[in-house]
Residue frames relative to the residue before (quaternion, step in Angstrom):
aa qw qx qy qz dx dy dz
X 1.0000 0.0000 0.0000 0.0000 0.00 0.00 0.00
X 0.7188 0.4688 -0.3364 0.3878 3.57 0.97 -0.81
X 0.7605 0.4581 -0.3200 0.3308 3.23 1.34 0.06
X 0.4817 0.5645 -0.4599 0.4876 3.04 1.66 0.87
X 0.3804 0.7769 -0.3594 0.3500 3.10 1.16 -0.34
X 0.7934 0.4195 0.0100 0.4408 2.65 0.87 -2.04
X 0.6183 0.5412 -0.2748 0.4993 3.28 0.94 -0.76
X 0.5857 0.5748 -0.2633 0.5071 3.95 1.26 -0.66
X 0.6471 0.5242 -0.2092 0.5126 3.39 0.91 -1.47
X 0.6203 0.6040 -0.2857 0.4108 3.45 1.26 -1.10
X 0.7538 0.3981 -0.1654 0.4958 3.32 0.74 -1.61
X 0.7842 0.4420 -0.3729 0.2250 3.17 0.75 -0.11
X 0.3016 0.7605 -0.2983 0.4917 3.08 2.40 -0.09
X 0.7033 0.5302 -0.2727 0.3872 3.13 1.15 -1.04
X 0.6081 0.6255 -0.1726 0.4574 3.03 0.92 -1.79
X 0.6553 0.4115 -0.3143 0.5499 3.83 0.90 -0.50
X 0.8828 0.1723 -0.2625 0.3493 3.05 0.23 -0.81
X 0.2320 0.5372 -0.5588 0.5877 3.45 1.23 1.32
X 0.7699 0.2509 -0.3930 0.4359 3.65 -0.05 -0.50
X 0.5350 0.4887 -0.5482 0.4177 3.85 0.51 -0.50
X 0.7207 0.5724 -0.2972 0.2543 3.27 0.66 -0.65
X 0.4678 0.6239 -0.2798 0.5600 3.30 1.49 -1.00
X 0.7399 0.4224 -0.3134 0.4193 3.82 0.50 -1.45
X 0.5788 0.5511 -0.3443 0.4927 3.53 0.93 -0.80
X 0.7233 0.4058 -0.2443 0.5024 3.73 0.36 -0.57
X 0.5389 0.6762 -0.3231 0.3847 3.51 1.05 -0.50
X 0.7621 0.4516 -0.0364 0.4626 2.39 0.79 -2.41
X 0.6826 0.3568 -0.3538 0.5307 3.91 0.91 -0.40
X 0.6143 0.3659 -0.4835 0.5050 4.08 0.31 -0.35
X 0.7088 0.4299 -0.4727 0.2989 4.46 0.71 -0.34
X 0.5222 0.6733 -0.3614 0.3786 3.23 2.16 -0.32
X 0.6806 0.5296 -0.1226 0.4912 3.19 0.89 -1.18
X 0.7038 0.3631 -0.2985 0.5327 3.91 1.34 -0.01
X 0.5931 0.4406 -0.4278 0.5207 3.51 1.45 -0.10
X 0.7003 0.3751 -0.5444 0.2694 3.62 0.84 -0.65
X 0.5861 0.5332 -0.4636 0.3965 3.85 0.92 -0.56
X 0.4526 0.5705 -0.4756 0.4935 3.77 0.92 0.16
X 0.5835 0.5766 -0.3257 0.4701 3.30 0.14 -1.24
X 0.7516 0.4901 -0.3026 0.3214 3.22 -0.03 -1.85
X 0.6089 0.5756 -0.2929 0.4607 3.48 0.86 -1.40
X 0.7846 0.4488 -0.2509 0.3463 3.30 0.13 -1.50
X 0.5756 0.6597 -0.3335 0.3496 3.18 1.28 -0.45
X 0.7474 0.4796 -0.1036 0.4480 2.89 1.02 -1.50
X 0.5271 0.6466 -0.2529 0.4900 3.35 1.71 -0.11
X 0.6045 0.4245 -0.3468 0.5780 3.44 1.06 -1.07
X 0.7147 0.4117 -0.4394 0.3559 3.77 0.25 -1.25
X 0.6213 0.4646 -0.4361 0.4560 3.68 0.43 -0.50
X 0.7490 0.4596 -0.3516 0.3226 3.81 0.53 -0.90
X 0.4780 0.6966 -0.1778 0.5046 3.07 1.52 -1.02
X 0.5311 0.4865 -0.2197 0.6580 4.10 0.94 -1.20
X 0.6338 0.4685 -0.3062 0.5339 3.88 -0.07 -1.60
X 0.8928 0.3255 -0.1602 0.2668 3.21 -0.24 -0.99
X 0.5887 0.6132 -0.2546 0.4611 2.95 1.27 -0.24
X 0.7994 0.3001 0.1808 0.4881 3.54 1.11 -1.82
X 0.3051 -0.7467 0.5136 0.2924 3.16 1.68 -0.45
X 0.4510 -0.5536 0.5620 0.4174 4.12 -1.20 -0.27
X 0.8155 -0.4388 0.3618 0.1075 2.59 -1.86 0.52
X 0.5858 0.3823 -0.1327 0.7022 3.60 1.60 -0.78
X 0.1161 -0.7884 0.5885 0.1366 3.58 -0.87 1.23
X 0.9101 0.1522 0.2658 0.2792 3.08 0.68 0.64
X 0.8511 0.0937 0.1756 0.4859 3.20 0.26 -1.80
X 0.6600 -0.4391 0.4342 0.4279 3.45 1.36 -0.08
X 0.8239 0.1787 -0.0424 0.5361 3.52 0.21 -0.97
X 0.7646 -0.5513 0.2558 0.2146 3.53 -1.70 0.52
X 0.1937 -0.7962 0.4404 0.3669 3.55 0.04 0.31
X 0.7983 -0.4689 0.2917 0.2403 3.48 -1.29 0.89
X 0.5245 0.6899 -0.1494 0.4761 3.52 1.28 -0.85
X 0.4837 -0.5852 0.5319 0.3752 4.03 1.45 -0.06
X 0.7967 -0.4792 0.2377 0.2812 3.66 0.72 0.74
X 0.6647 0.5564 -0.2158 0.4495 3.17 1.03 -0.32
X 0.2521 0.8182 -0.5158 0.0291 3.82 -0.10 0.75
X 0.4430 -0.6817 0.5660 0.1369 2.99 -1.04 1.97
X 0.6266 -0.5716 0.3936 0.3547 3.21 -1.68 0.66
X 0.2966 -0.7929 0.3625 0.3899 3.21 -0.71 -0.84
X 0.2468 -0.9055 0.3208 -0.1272 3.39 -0.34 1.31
X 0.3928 -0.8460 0.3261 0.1540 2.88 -0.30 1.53
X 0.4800 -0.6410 0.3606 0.4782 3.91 -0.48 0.67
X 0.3071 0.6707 -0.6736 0.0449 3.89 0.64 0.15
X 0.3696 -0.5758 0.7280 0.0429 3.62 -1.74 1.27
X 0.7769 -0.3623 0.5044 0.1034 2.26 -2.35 0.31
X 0.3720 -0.5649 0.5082 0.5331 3.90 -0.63 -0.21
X 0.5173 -0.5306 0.4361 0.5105 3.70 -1.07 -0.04
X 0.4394 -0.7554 0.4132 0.2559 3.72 -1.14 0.08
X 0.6474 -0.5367 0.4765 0.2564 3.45 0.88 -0.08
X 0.7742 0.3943 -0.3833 0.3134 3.10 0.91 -0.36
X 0.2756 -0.7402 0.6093 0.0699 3.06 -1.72 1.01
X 0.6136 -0.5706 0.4579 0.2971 3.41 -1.86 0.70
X 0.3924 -0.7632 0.5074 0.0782 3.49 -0.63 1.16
X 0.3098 -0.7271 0.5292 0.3088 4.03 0.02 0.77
X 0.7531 0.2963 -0.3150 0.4957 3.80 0.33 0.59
X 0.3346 0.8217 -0.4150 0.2017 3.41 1.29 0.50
X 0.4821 -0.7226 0.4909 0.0661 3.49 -0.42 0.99
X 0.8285 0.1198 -0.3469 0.4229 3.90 0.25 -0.48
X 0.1735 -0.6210 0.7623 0.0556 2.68 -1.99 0.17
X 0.8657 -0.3836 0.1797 0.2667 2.91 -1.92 0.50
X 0.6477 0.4091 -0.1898 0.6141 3.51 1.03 -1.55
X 0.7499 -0.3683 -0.5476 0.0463 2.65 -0.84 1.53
X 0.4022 0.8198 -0.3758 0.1582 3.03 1.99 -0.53
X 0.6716 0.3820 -0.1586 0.6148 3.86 0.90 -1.85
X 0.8086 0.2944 -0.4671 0.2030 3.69 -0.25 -0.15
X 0.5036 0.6761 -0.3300 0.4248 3.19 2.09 -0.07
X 0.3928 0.6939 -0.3196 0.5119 3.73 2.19 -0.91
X 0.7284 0.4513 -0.1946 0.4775 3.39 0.25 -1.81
X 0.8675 0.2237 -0.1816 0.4054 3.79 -0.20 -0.47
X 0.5554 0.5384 -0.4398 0.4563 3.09 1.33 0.87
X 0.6886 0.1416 -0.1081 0.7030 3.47 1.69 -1.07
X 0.8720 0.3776 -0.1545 0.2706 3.27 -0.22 -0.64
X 0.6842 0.5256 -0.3320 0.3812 3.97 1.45 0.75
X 0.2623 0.8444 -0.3022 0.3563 2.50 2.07 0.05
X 0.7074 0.4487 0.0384 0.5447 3.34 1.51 -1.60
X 0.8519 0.2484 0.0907 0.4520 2.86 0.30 -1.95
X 0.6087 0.4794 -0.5311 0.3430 3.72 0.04 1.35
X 0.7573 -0.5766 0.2543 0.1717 3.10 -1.72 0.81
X 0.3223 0.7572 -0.2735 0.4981 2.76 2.47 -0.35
X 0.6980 0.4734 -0.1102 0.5258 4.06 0.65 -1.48
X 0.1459 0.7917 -0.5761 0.1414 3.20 -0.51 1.43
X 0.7324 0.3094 -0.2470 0.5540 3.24 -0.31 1.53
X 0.5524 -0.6847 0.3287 0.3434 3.62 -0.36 1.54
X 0.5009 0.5103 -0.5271 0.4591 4.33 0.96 -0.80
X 0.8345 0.3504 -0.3016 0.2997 3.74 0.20 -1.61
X 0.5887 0.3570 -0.4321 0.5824 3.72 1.36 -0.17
X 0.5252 -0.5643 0.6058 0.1971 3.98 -0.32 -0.12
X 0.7324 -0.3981 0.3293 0.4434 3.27 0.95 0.35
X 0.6693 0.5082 -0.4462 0.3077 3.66 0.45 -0.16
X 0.8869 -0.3365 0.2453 0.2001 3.00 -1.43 0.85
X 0.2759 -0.7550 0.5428 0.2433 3.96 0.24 0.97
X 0.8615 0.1289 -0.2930 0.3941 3.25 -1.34 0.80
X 0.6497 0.4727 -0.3877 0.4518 3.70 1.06 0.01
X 0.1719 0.7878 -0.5606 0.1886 2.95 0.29 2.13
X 0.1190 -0.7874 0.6018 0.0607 3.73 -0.87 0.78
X 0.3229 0.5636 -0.6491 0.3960 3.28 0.18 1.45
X 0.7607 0.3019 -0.2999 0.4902 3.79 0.52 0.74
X 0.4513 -0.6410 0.4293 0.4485 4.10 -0.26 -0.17
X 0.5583 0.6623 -0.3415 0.3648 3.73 1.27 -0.05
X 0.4511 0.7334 -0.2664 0.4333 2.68 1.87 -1.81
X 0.8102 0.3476 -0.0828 0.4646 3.23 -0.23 -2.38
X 0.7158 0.3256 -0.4863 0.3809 3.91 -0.06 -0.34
X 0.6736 0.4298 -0.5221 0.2983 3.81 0.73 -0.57
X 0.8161 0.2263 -0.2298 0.4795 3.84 1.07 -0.02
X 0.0987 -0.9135 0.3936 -0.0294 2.94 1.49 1.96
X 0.6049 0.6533 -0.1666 0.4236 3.39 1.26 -1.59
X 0.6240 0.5149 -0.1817 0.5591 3.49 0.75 -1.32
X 0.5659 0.5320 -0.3433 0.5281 4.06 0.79 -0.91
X 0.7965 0.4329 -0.2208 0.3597 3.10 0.11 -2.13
X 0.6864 0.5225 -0.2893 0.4150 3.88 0.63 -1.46
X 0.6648 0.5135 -0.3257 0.4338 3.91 1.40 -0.81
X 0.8907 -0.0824 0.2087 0.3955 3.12 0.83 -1.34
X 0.2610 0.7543 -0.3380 0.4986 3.01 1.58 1.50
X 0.0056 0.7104 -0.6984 -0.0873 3.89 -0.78 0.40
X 0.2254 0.6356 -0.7364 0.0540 2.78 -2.11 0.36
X 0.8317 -0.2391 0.0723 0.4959 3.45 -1.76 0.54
X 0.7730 0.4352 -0.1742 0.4275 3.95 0.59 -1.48
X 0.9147 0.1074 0.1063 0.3747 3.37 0.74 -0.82
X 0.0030 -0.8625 0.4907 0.1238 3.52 -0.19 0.53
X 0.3270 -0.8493 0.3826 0.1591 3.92 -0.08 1.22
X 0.2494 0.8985 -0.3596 -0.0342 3.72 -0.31 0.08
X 0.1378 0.8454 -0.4289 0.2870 2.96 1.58 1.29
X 0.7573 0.1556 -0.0892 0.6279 3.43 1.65 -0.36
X 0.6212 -0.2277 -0.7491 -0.0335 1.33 -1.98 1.72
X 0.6744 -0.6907 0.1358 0.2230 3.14 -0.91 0.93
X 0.5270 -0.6806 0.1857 0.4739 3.51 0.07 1.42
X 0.5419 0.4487 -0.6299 0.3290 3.96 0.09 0.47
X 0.6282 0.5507 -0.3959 0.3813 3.54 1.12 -0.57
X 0.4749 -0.5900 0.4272 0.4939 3.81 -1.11 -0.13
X 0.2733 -0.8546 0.4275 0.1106 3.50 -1.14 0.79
X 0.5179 -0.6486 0.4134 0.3744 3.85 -0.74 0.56
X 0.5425 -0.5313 0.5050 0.4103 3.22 -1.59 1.06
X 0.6013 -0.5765 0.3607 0.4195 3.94 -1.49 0.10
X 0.3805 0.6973 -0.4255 0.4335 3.31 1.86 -0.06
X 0.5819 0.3444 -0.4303 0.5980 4.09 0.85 -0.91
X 0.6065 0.4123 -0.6102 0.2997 3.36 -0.15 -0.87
X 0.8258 0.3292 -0.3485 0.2971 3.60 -0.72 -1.27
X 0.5344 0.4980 -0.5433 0.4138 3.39 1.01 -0.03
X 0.4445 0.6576 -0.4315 0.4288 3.63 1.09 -0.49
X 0.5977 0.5769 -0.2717 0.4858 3.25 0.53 -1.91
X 0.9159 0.2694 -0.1786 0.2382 3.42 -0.52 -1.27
X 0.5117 0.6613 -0.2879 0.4670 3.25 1.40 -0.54
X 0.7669 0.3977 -0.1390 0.4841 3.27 1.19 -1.14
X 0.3656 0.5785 -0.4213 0.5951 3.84 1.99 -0.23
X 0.8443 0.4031 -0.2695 0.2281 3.55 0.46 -0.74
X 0.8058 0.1322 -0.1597 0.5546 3.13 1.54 -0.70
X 0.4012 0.5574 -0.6054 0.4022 3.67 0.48 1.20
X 0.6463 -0.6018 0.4109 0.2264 2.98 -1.57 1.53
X 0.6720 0.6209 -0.1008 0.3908 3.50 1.35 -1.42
X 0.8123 0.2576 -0.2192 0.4751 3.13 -0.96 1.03
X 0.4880 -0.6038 0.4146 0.4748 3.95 0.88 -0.12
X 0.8740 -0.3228 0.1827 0.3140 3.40 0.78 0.72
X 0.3321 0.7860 -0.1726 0.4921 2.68 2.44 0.26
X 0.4050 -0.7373 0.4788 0.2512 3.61 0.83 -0.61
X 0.5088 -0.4879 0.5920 0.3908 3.32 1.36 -0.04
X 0.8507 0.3531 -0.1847 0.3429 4.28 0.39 -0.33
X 0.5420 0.4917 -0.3577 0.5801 2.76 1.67 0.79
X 0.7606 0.3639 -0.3157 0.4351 3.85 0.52 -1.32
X 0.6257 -0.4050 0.4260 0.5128 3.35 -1.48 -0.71
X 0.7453 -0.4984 0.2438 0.3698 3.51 -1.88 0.13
């Protein structure tokens, strides 16, 4: 009897340490297939990310578009919902430094008057620079609907998710900053009414 005992105890000593093994091999052939995932996927976002940014090189027709090579997609103005937000009678920001510190963290990268020519803007939108407070209030709406929060809505169509984005806490400072000083809407910002 004691040597079945033993012989059991045996096989199962084995039997374990067959399976640690198995897990050990598992666990290094699932390492070694996520990192060549990875790899791929990487190279997938940067290309999609590029694509998406700049469009290709062929518009289309075979031949080059006029623009130095670069043909942006084309893109419909589809906004944000509006947000609701409103100017608070004790409101606190303002341009110096809160919004111009916003803007040149996300949003000059693209959008300034500096960038001449769709490669150096990525594709954004001529004249909708916000590297000044004129810039951003004359296309206050367009700001707010991209990348504005507030009670109704939080927007995050900008900047685009390869870029780093603001907590929703910048947004609504966005939101409000811009409830307060756009001309549009009664003081709304353009990010509160309808289009």
């Amino acid at each position: 009897m004691r040597l079945r005992v033993s012989n059991w105890r045996r096989g199962d000593a084995l039997a374990a340490a067959g399976a640690a093994k198995c897990r050990m091999a598992l666990s290094s052939l699932r390492t070694y297939w996520l990192s060549k995932m990875r790899a791929a996927l990487a190279g997938l976002c940067a290309l999609s990310i590029y694509a998406a940014a700049c469009g290709t090189k062929d518009n289309g027709t075979g031949s080059q578009p006029s623009n130095g090579g670069v043909a942006c997609p084309t893109v419909s103005p589809s906004f944000g919902k509006p947000t609701g937000a409103i100017c608070p009678s004790n409101s606190t920001v303002q341009y110096e430094p809160e919004i111009r510190a916003f803007m040149s963290t996300y949003c000059t990268r693209c959008h300034s008057s500096q960038l001449k020519g769709d490669e150096a803007r990525l594709c954004a939108t001529p004249g909708h620079d916000f590297d000044n407070q004129n810039g951003i209030l004359d296309e206050a709406e367009h700001v707010a609907r991209d990348a504005a929060a507030g009670p109704l809505a939080t927007n995050t169509r900008m900047p685009p998710a390869a870029y780093p984005q603001p907590s929703v806490a910048e947004r609504a400072m966005l939101g409000e900053w811009l409830a307060c000083h756009a001309s549009s809407g009664g003081g709304s910002g353009g990010s509160g009414g309808a289009p």
